[in-house]
N, C-alpha and C positions, 0 to 999 in steps of 0.2 A: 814189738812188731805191730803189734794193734794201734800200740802210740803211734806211729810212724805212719803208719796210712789212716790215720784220723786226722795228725799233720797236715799231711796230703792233701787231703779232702778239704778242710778248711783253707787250705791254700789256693784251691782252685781260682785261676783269677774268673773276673767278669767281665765276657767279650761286649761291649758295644753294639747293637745294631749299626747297619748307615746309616750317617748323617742324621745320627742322635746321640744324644750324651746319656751317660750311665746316670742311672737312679741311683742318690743315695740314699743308708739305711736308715732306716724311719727311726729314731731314735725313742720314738713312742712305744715301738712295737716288742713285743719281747719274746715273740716267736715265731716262725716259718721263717722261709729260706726269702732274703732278702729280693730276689727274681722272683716270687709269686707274688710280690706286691702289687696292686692294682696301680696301675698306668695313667695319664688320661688318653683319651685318643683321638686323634684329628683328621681329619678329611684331606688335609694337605700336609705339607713338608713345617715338622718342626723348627720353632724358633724358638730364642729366649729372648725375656723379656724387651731385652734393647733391640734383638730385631724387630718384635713388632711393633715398638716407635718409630724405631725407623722406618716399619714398613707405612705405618699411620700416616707417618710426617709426608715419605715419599707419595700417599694417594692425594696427601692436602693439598700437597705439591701441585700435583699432576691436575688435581679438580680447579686449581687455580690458573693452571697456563693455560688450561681450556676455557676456562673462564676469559683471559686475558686474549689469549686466541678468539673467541667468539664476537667478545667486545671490539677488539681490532678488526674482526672481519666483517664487522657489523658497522662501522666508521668507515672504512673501505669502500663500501658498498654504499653509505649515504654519499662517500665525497664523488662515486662514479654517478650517482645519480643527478648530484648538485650540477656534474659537469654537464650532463645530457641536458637539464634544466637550461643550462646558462648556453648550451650550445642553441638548442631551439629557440630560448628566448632571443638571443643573438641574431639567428637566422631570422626572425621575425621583424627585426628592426633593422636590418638589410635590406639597400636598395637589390631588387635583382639582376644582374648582369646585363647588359644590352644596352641598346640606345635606349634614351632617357623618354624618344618618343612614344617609344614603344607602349609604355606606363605611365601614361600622364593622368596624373590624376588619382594614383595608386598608387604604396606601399608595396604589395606584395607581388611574387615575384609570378609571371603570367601562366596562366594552368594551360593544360595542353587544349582545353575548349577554345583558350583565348589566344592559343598561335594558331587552330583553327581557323576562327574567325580572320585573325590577318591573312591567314593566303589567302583564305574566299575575298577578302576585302581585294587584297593584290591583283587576285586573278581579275575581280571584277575589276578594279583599275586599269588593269591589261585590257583585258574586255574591250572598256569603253575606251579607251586610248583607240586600240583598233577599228573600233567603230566610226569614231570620227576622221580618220586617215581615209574614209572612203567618202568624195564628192557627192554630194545629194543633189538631187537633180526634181525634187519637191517641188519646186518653186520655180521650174522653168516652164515658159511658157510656148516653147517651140525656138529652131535658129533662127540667131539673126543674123544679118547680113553686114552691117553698122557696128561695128564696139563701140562699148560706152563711152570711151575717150574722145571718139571721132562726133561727137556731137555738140552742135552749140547752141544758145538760146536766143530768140527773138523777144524782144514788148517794144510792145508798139511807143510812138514819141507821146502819148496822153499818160501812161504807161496802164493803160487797162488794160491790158492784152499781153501775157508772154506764154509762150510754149519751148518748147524743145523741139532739136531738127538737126537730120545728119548733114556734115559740113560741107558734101559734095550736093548736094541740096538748093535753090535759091526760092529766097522772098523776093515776090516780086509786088510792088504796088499796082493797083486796078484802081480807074478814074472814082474819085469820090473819095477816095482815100485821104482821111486829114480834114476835110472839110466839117464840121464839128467835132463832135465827139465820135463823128464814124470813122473803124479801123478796116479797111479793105482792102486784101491783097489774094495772091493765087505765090500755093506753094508749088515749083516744078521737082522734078527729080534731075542729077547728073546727066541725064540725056535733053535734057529741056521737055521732056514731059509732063502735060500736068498731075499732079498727086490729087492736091484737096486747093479749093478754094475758102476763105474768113473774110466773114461781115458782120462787124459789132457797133453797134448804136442806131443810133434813129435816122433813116434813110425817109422817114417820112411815107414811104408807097408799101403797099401790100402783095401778097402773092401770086393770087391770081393762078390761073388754071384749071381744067378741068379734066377728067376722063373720057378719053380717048376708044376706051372699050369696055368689055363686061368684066364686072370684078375676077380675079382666079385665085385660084391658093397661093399664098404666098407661108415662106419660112423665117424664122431669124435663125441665121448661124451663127452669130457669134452676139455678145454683149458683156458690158465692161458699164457698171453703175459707177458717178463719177459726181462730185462735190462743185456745182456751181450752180449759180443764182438761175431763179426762173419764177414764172407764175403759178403757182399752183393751180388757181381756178381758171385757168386756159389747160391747162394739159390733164392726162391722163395713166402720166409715171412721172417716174421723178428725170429727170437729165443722167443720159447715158449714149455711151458710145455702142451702133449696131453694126451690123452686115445683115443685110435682109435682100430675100432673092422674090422674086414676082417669078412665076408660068408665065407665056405670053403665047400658048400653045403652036409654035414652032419653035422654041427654046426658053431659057430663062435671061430677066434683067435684075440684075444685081448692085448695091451699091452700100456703101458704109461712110458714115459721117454720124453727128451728132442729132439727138430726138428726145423728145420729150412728149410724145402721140403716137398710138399703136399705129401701124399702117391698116387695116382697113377693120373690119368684123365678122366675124367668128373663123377667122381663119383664111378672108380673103380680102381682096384688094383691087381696085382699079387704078390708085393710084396713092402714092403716100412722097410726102416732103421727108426731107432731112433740115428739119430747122428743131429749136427748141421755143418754146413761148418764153420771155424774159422777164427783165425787169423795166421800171417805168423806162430808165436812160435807153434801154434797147428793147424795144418789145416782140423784135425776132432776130433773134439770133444764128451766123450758121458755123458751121468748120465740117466740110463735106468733098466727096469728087464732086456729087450732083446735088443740086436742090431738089429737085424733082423726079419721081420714076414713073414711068406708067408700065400698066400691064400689055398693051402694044409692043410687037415686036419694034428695038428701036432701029433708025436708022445708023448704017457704018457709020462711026466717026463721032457718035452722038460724044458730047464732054463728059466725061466722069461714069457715064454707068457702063458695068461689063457687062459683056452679052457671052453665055455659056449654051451648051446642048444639052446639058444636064442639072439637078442639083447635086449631085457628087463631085460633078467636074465642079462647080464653084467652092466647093467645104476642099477641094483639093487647091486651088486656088490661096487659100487663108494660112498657105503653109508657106508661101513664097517670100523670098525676101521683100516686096513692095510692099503688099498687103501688111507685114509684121513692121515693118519699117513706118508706114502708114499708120496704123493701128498706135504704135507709140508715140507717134508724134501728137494724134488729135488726143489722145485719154492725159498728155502731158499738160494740157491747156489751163491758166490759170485767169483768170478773170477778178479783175477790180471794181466793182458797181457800185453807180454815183458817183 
């Protein structure tokens, strides 16, 4: 019986733990119970030896696809970069979209400063486009009565002498006309009224006249400085077309024609010419209504000087069509000397 469960007993098998294998007996050992043998022990799930090659193998594995992974991602990432390179370079060497006007003169493509600048340029374009749509009236010198078109020109048969003249207008010749080198005629106006009378060259005789009365203030209203010959050392401006009015204390006398001499000193007058002092061929010159003014009331009818009740009413006077029609006819005047 004793044999028989000592049997037993050495028959007892040996359970296993999980997921580990049975120790075998030490064959070194030659006593205790094979299960008291010391172990090793580990931190984690037993393996034998080929698993942990294998496990080895699998981490080498694994270190190298991350390796291979890294390196690939890292290729990746240069050839995204080369593209961004090759795209900006790209863009850089591209004309920019739009009219070619636009960028003359430039490569790159116009920053928003520089489509600023275009509108402002634009608007100014617009601007001045509209600026010039509106007539300037600068340079007028009052209506006229005459258009340009309707006007013709006179010179005389020596041909010293041409001016301009509206075509309802007539030249007419006055005795002595043509007889040397003198050009004398009288301009009338469409009614046969006289305008202005012209005498150029050497008539031989002098002016003659004197004052009539005590000097009085006299004005110039108008003058127009004008380019033709004269003597210097006889006069005391240069050759110019005036309107100068004389007081004659019951009204004023008025007239406009060509001068080259103030009408009297320091501001008054008994009497003043409308002639210019010339040259040798003509040593007086005229293109005037009147030769002559005096500070005397004149009589009706006198030739060529206006008689007014005021100086206002004369400067009103300079507005009419005769006077401006006047006015450019004599400032037209060109003269050939010698």
């Amino acid at each position: 019986m004793d044999r028989i469960e000592q049997l037993m007993k050495n028959a007892k098998p040996q359970v296993p733990g999980p997921r580990q294998h049975a120790v075998p007996d030490n064959p070194e050992s030659g006593t205790g119970e094979p299960g008291a043998q010391a172990a090793p022990t580990f931190s984690g799930t037993f393996t034998d030896g080929n698993n942990i090659a294998s496990l080895d193998r699998a981490r080498q594995s694994q270190r190298r696809t991350a390796m291979r992974t890294g390196v690939a991602g890292l290729a990746a990432a240069a050839v995204v970069t080369l593209a961004v390179v090759a795209g900006n370079m790209g863009g850089l060497n591209s004309p920019a979209p739009g009219p070619a006007a636009s960028n003359t003169g430039s490569d790159a493509a116009p920053s928003p400063g520089a489509s600023a600048s275009r509108t402002a340029d634009a608007a100014k374009a617009q601007a001045s486009a509209s600026a010039s749509a509106v007539p300037s009236t600068a340079a007028s010198s009052g209506p006229a009565s005459v258009p340009a078109a309707a006007w013709q020109t006179f010179t005389s048969a020596n041909g010293n002498v041409s001016f301009d003249y509206p075509a309802g207008w007539k030249v007419v010749p006055l005795p002595g006309d043509g007889v040397g080198n003198v050009v004398k005629l009288q301009v009338t106006d469409s009614a046969g009224k006289h305008v202005a009378a012209l005498t150029y060259g050497d008539t031989g005789g002098g002016l003659g006249g004197a004052c009539s009365s005590e000097p009085r203030p006299y004005t110039v209203l108008d003058t127009v400085e004008m380019q033709l010959p004269y003597n210097a050392g006889a006069s005391n401006v240069t050759p110019r077309f005036t309107f100068r009015a004389v007081e004659t204390g019951s009204g004023v006398n008025a007239s406009f024609g060509l001068t080259s001499s103030t009408a009297g000193t320091d501001g008054r007058s008994c009497m003043f010419y409308n002639v210019v002092n010339g040259p040798q061929d003509s040593p007086v010159y005229m293109f005037a209504d009147s030769l002559q003014v005096n500070s005397a009331p004149s009589p009706d009818g006198a030739a060529g000087v206006k008689t007014f009740s005021t100086i206002a009413e004369a400067r009103a006077y300079m507005q009419s069509s005769g006077y401006l029609d006047a006015k450019r006819m004599i400032t037209s005047l060109q003269i050939t000397a010698g």
